[in-house]
Every structure is written in C-alpha cells, then in structure tokens.
N, C-alpha and C positions, 0 to 999 in steps of 0.2 A: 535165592540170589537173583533171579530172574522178574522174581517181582520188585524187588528193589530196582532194578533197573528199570525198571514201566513205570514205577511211581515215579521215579527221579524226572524220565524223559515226560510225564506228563505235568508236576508241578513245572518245569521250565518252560515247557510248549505255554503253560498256562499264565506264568507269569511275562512272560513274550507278546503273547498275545491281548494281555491286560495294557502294558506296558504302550505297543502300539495303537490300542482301541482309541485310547484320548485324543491322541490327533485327528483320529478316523473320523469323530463325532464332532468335531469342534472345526468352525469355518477358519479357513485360512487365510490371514492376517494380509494379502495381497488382494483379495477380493474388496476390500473396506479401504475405499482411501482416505486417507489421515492429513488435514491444510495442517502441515508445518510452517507457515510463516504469521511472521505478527500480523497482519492486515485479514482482512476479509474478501471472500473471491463470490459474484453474483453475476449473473445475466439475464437482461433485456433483448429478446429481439436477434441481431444479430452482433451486439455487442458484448463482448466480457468484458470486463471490469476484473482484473487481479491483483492479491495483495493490496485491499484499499486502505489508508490509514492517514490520519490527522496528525499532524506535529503542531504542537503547542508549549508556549513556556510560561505565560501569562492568561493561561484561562480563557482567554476573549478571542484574539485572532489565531488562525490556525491555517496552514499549509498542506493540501490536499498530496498524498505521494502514492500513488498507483501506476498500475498500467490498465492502457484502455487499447481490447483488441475488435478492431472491425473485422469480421467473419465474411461480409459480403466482398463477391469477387470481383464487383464493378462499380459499385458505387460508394465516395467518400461519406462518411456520419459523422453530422454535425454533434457531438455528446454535451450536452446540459448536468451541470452537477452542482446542485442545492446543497447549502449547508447553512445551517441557524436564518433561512428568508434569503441570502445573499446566493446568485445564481454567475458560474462562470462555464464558459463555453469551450470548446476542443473540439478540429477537427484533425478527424482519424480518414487518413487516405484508407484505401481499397485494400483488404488484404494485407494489413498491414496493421503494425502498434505505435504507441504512444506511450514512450516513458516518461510518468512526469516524475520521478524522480531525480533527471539526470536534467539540471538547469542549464548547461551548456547545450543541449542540443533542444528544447521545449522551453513556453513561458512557464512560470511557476502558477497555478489556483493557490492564492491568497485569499482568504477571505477574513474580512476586518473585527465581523461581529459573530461570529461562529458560536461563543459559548461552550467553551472544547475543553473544559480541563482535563488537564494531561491524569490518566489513569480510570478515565471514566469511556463511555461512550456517545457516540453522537450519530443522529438520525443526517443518511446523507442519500439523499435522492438522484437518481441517472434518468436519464430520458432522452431522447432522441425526436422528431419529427415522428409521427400517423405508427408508432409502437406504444402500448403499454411502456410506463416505467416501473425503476425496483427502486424501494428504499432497502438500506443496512444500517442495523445498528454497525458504526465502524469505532474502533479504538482509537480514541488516543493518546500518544506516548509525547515525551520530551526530550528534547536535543540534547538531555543530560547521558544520552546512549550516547556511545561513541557511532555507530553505524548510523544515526541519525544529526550528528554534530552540526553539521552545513547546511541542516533541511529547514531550521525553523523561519515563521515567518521573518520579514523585515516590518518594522517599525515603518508608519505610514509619516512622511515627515508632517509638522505643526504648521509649517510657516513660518520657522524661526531661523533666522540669521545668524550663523555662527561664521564669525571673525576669527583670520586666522592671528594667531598668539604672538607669531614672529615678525620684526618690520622684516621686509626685503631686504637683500644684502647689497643690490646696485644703489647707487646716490645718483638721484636723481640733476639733468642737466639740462639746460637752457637750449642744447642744439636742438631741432627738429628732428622727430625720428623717422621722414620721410611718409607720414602718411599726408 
C-alpha cells in the first residue's frame, strides 16, 4: 500500500510539474508589445509619428490622420509629411503633440494627388530640418468606417458656380437701404 502511495504522489508531482514547465519555457506575452491600432507608429529624430493612416474614398486624394509627438523639451519641429510628390507641413510645439485627427483643433493634411486607394498601402515620408527621415508603408482605410466617417478628404472646389435654387422671400423696393 505504501507504494501506491509514492507512485500516486510521484505521477502528480509529475504531472504538476509538466503542466507548469510550459509557461516556464515560453516568453511572456508582456515582454512583446503588440500595435493594436489601424495606423502605423515610426520615429525620426526626436519625433514619433503614431497611429499613421490615410483616409481615402476615391483613390486619388487622401487625408493624412495621425499624431505627431515632438520629444524635444525646448525646441518646436517643423514636420514635413510626403505623400504621392505632394509635401505638407506641421508645427509641433516643445514637448508636446499634434492631433491631426481632431479638425477642430489642427488644419487638416489633405493631399490632392496621393494615389491612396482605400485598402492598399501608401509610402508616406516624415522629415524634419538637419535629422535623417523615415518613410512607412501606411494603410489606407475609407470613411465607410464609422470611426473614420468625418475624416475623409474634401473635394477641391472647380470653379463652379452653384446658384441657389430658391428666389429670396423679401420683394424687392425702390427705397434706399441706406448704404
């Protein structure tokens, strides 16, 4: 009976011990960090660049939405960001980011001739003054997202005249209107 009891205690010890080896050998999932967002994250210099991504609905013009963080703790960067030849600028105060996502508070990077269709990737260049730049392949998506609804470019207007459909409701009179 007593060796039953040693076999028992040693297949458990052993299955115990199998049981936690696997974790023991295999790196833990905290060490590897994992980009969950749709954009892409890079750095130049003293600048990151995170979550970078193009909104497009018609292939051709495309809306740059990122954040671009200056690192340096005294001096503003000026950020250059290429896309399809076409270059627009961002300055990033001291220590501080830049949402261009959020058009109430930043101008929008529109760019006209981008070549961006939505699903594909597109080569987007950062650069700054007397630093090396970084290109990214960056993705992009279409304002058929709901999270991306409000982000797509605007249409560059023609030069076309559009009249409104309605006459005015006042009838016009002979008095002067004091100008």
């Amino acid at each position: 009976m007593r060796a039953r009891v040693l076999v028992s205690v040693a297949v458990a010890a052993t299955i115990a011990l199998g049981a936690t080896g696997c974790e023991f050998m295999s790196p833990a999932h905290t060490v590897d960090i994992k980009q969950i967002t749709d954009g892409v994250n890079v750095s130049t210099g003293k600048v990151d660049v995170r979550n970078a991504l193009l909104i497009s609905d018609d292939g051709t013009a495309a809306r740059f939405v990122g954040t671009l963080v200056n690192n340096d703790e005294r001096d503003a960067i000026t950020v250059s960001v290429e896309v399809g030849g076409d270059t627009e600028t961002v300055l990033v105060p001291a220590n501080a980011h830049v949402d261009l996502a959020n058009d109430s508070q930043h101008a929008t990077l529109d760019f006209d001739s981008a070549d961006a269709e939505p699903g594909s990737l597109a080569k987007v260049y950062f650069s700054y003054p007397d630093t090396e730049g970084v290109s990214a392949n960056v993705p992009v998506l279409s304002s058929a997202q709901e999270e991306y609804a409000t982000l797509a470019p605007t249409s560059t207007p023609t030069g076309a005249v559009t009249l409104p459909t309605e006459t005015p409701s006042a009838t016009p009179t002979d008095e002067p209107s004091g100008d």
